[in-house]
C-alpha positions in Angstrom: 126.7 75.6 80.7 125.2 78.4 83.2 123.0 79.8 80.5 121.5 76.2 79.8 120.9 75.2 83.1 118.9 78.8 83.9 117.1 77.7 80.8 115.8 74.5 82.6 115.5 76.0 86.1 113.2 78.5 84.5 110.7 75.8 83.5 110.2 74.1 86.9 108.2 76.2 89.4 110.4 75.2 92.3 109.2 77.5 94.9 105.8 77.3 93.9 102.7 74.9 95.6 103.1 71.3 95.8 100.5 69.7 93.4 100.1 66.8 95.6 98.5 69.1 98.2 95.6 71.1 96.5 92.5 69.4 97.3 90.0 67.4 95.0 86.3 66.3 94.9 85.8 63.6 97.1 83.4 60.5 95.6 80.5 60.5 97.8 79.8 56.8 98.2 76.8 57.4 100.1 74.6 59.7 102.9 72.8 58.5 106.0 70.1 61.1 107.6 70.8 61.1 111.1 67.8 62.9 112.0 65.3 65.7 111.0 63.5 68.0 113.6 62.0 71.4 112.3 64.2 73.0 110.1 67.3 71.3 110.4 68.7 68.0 109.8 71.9 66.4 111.0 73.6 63.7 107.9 76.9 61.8 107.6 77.9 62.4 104.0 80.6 58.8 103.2 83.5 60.1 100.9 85.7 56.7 99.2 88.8 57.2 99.1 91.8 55.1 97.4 93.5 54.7 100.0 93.5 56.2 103.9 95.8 58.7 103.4 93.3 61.1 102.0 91.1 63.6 104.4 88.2 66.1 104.4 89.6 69.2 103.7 86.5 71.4 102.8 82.8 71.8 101.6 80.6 74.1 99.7 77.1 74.4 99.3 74.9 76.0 96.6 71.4 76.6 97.2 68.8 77.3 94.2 64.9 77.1 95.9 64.8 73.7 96.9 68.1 72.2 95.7 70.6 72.4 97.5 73.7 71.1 95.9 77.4 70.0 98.0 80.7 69.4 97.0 82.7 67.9 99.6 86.4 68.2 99.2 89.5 65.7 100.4 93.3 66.2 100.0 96.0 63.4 100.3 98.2 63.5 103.4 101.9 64.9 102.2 104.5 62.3 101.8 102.6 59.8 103.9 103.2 55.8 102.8 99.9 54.7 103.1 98.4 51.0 102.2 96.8 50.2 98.8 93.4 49.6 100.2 89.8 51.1 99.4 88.8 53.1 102.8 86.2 56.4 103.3 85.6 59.3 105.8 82.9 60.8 107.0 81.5 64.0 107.3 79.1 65.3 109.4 76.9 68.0 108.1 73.6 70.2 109.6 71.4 71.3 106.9 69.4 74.5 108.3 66.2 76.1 105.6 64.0 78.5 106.5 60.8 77.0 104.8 59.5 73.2 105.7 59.2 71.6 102.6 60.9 68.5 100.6 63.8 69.8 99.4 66.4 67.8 97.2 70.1 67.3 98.5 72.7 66.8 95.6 75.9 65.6 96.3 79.2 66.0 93.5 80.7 62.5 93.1 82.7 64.0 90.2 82.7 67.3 88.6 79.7 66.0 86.3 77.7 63.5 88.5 76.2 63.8 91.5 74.4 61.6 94.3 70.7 62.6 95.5 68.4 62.6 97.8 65.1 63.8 99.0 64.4 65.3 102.3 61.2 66.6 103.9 61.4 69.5 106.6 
C-alpha cells in the first residue's frame, strides 16, 4: 500500500507553484491618451477582466523603429470569492522616444491579436 501511494504522490507537484497564481495577458479593452508634450506621452491602457479579482501584475515593452509593441499582464487574487461580473483596471503608462515622429503603439489583447494606435511626438 506504501509503494502505491509514493506512486501517486510522485505525480502531483505538491510543493511546487500554485498555477492559479502565475500571471496572464490581460485583454486590453481600450487606451485613452492623456496627453503628449515633447517626447513623452502619459496613457491609461483599460485591461477587461472576468471578474474583479484579477490585477495588474506586470508589463513589457518591445520597441522595433517606430512600433512599439506592450503586453500588459494581470494575475487573479489567491483564493479570493469574487462576484461573476465583467469589470477592468487601469494602467497608467509614460511612453518616452528619443525622435518626434508618429509612431505606432501596439497593444497584446491575446497572444495573437493586438490593439493599435497611432501617436505623433
Amino acid at each position: 500500500m506504501l509503494v502505491i501511494a509514493g506512486f501517486v504522490l510522485s505525480g502531483c507537484d505538491f510543493f511546487g507553484p500554485d498555477e492559479r497564481n502565475k500571471d496572464s495577458i490581460a485583454y486590453v479593452d481600450s487606451v485613452k491618451i492623456l496627453s503628449v508634450k515633447d517626447l513623452s506621452a502619459r496613457i491609461n491602457v483599460v485591461c477587461a477582466t472576468p471578474d474583479p479579482c484579477w490585477l495588474f501584475s506586470r508589463s513589457t515593452e518591445f520597441r522595433n523603429n517606430k512600433e512599439l509593441t506592450y503586453r500588459i499582464f494581470q494575475i487573479r487574487k489567491d483564493q479570493a470569492n469574487c462576484p461573476d461580473v465583467v469589470s477592468s483596471f487601469i494602467v497608467p503608462l509614460e511612453i518616452r522616444v528619443a525622435v518626434a515622429g508618429t509612431y505606432t503603439l501596439k497593444f497584446h489583447r491575446t497572444e495573437t491579436t493586438t490593439l493599435d494606435t497611432i501617436i505623433t511626438f
